[in-house]
C-alpha positions in Angstrom: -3.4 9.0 28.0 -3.0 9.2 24.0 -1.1 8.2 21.9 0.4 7.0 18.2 1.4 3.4 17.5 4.2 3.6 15.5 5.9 -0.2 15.8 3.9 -3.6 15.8 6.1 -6.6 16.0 2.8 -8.8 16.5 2.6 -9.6 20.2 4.7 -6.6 21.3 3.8 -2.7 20.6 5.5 0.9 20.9 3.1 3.6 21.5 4.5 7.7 21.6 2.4 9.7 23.6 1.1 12.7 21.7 2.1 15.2 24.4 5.7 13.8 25.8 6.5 12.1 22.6 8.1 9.9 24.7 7.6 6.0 23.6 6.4 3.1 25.8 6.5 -0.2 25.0 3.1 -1.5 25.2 0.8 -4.5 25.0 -3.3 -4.9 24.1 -6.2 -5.8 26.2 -7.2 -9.3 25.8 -10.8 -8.0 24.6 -10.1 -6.6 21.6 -8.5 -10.0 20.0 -12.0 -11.2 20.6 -14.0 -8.9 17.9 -15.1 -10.9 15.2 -13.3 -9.7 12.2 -12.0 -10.4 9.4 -8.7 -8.8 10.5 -6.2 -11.2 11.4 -4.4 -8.0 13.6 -6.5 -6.0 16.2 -4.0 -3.1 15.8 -1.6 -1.6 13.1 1.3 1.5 12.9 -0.4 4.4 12.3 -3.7 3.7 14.4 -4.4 6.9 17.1 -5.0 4.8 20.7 -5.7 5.4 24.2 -3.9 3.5 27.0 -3.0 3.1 30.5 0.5 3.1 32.0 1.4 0.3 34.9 4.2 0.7 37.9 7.0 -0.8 35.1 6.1 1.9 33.0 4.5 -0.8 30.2 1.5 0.6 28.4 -2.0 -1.0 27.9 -4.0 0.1 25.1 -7.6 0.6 26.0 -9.0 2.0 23.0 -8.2 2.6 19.2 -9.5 5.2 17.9 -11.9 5.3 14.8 -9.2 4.8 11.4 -9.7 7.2 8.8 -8.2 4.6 6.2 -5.6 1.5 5.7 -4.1 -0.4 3.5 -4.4 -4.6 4.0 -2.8 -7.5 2.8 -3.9 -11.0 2.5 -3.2 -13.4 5.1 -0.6 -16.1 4.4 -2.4 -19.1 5.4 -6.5 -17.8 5.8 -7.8 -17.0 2.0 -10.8 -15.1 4.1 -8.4 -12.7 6.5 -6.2 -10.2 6.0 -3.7 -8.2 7.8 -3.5 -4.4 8.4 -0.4 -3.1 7.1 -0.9 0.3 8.1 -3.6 3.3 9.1 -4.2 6.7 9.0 -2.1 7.2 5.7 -1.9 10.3 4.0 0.3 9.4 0.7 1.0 6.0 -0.3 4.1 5.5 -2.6 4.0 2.4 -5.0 7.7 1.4 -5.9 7.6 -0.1 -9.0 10.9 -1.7 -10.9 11.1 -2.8 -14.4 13.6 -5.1 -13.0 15.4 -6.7 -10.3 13.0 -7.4 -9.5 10.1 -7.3 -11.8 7.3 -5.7 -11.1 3.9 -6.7 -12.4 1.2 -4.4 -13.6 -1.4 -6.9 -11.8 0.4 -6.1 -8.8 0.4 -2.3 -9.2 -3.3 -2.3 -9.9 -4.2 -4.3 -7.1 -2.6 -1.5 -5.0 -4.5 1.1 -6.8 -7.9 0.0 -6.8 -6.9 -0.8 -2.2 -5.9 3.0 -2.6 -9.4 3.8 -4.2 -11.3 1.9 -1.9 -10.1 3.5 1.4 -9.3 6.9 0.4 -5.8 6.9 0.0 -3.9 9.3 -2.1 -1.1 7.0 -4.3 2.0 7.7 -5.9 3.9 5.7 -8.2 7.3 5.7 -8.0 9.1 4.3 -11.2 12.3 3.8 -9.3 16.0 2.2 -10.1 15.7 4.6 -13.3 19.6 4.0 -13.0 19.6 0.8 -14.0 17.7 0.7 -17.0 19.3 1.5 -20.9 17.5 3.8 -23.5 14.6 0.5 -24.5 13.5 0.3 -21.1 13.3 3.9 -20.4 11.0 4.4 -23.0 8.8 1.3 -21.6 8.5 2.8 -18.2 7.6 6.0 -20.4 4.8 4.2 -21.6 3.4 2.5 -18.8 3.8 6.6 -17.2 1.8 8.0 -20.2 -0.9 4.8 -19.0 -1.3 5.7 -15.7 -1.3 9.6 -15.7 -4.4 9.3 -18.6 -6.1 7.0 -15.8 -5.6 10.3 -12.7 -2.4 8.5 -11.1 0.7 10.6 -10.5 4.0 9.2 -11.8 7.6 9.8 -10.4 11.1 8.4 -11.9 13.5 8.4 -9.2 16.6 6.9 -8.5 18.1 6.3 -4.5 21.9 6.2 -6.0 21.4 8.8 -8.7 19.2 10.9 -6.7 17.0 11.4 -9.9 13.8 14.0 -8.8 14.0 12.7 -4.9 14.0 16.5 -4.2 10.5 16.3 -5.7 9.8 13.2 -3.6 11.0 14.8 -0.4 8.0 17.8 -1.3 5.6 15.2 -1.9 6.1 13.4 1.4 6.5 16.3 3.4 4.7 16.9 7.2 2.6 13.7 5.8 2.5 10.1 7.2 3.7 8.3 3.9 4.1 4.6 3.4 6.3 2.9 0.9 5.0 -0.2 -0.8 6.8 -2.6 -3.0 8.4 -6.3 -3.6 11.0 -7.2 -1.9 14.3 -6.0 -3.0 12.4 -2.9 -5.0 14.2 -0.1 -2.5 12.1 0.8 -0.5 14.7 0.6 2.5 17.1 2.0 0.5 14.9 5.0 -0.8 14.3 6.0 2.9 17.8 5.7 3.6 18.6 8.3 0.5 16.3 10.6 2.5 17.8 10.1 5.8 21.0 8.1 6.4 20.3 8.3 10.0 18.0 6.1 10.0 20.4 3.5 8.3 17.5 0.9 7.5 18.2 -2.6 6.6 18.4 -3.4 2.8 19.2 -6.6 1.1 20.6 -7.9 -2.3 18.6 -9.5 -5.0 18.9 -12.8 -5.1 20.6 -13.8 -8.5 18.9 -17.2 -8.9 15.7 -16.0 -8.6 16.0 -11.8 -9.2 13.8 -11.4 -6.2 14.7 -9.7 -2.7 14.6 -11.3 0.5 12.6 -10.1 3.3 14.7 -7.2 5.4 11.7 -5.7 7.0 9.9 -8.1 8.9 7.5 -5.6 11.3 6.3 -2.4 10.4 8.0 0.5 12.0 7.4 4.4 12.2 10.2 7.1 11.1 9.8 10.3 11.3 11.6 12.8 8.7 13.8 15.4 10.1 12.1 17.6 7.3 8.8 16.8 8.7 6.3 13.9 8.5 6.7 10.2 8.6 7.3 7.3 7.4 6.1 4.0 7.6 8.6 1.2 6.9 6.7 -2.3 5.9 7.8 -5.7 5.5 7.4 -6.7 1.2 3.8 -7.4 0.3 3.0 -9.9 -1.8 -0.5 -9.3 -2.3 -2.9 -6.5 -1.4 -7.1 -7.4 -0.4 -9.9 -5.6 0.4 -12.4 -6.8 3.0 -16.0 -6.0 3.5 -16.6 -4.6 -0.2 -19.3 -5.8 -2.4 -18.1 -7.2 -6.0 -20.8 -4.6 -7.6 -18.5 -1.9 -6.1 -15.2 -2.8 -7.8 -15.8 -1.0 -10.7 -16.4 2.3 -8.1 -12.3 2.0 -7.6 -10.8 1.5 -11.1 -11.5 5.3 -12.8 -11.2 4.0 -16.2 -13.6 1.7 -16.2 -16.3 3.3 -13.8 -15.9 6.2 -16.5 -17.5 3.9 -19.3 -20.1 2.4 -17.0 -22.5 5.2 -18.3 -22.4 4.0 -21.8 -23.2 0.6 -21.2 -26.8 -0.8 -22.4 -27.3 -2.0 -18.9 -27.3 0.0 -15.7 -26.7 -2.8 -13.3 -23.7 -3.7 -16.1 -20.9 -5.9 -14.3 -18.2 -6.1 -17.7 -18.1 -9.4 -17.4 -20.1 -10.6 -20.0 -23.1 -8.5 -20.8 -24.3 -7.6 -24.4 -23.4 -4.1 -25.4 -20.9 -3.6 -22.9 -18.4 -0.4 -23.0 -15.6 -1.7 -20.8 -15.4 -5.0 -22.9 -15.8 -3.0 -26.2 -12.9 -0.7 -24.8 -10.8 -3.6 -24.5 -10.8 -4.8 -27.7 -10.2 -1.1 -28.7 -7.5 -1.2 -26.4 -9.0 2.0 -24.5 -9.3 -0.4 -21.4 -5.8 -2.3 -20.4 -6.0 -5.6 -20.2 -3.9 -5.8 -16.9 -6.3 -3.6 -15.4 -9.5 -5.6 -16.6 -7.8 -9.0 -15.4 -7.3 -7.2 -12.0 -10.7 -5.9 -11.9 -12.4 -9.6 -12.6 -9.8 -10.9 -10.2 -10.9 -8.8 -7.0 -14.6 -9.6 -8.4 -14.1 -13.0 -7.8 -12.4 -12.8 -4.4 -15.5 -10.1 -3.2 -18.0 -12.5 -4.5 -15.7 -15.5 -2.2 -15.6 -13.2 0.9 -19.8 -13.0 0.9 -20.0 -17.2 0.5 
């Protein structure tokens, strides 16, 4: 039999059979937590499997199929492993908030160079528009203008004002979407907007620290009554990429693989080369500095991972 993972709770799995749709819980074979990888999780929401069902009707998965692309997260507690946060991922929504909490630009480009490296198409949301007075509009205005000169396509929305979510729902449509973000960004809340249904968990910001606390604590599968899916993750903190080569950072940040050509060297790294473009263009300012501090950042950690 095949089927669809679609929740992961760690130990515990629920599988949907492609032809029944109906949902079983299931467990793993002991074998695949035995392949050496740098993957702290054999198996992730979103991942296309084969399994076997017993006389109580539990589900053993047998095989996973081949992932056409995820997205990871670092481990807490091993700098070297990371965890699968989802597969198979057609659109992934960033949800970025000026405030409440704050979202850094370090933080978004982490995302978007993870995006780049698998093959994932992003979207960045510029959500709680609602909250923000005529100063901050014009900032996430900017940091738009930024990001759409880069290739990246920009959204304002708003789950209480129901600012362009019409254009969201099109975007999102008859694909398997995921929603990343901080905790306490919305991302609960914007799936709720969609379908109240579904009535997801959300959470206040704390008002000591203007961060959210953790609602989400396993990823889960929802499917759209307008078509397509939705997975729902717990907040990530910090994005990785595993088995990639520090020369081949530059490959997944577009506005700085652009200038590579008109360096002096071929083999150029940015770092700290004579006649460099991507340094030039950062004094210039054609280059962001959040984006270059990003960039050297997941240099370092490749160059770590190959130690």
């Amino acid at each position: 039999m095949k089927g669809l993972v679609i929740k992961s709770t760690g130990s515990w799995y629920q599988v949907m059979d492609h032809d029944s749709r109906k949902v079983y819980e299931a467990r793993i074979r002991g074998k695949f937590k035995l392949i050496k990888t740098r993957l702290t999780n054999p198996l992730a929401v979103g991942d296309h499997v084969e399994f076997q069902l017993e006389q109580d009707e539990v589900a053993w998965i047998t095989h996973i199929e081949p992932r056409r692309n995820y997205l990871i997260r670092k481990s807490v507690n091993l700098s070297k492993e990371a965890h699968i946060i989802a597969s198979n991922i057609d659109i992934a929504c960033f949800i970025y908030t000026l405030k409440f909490p704050e979202t850094s630009l370090g933080f978004l480009d982490r995302f978007l160079a993870c995006c780049e490296a698998y093959n994932i198409e992003p979207l960045i949301l510029m959500s709680k528009m609602d909250t923000l007075n005529e100063e901050e509009i014009e900032i996430i205005k900017n940091i738009e203008t930024v990001y759409r000169e880069i290739g990246y396509n920009t959204l304002q929305v708003s789950s209480y004002s129901k600012l362009n979510l019409d254009l969201l729902q099109q975007k999102v449509k008859d694909k398997v979407s995921v929603f990343f973000g901080h905790s306490g960004a919305g991302k609960s809340t914007l799936v709720n907007a969609f379908q109240p249904n579904l009535n997801l968990k959300t959470s206040e910001i704390s008002e000591s620290h203007l961060k959210g606390k953790h609602t989400t604590t396993f990823a889960q599968m929802h499917f759209w009554d307008f078509g397509g899916s939705v997975i729902d993750t717990p907040g990530v903190r910090e994005f990785a990429m595993i088995d990639v080569k520090k020369e081949e950072i530059q490959h997944f940040f577009p506005d700085i693989f652009r200038k590579t050509d008109e360096c002096k060297f071929y083999n150029c790294l940015h770092i700290n080369e004579p006649k460099c473009a991507v340094t030039a263009g950062l004094e210039t300012g054609i280059i962001q500095e959040t984006r270059y501090f990003t960039y050297l950042k997941l240099m370092e950690e490749a160059e770590a991972l190959e130690l």
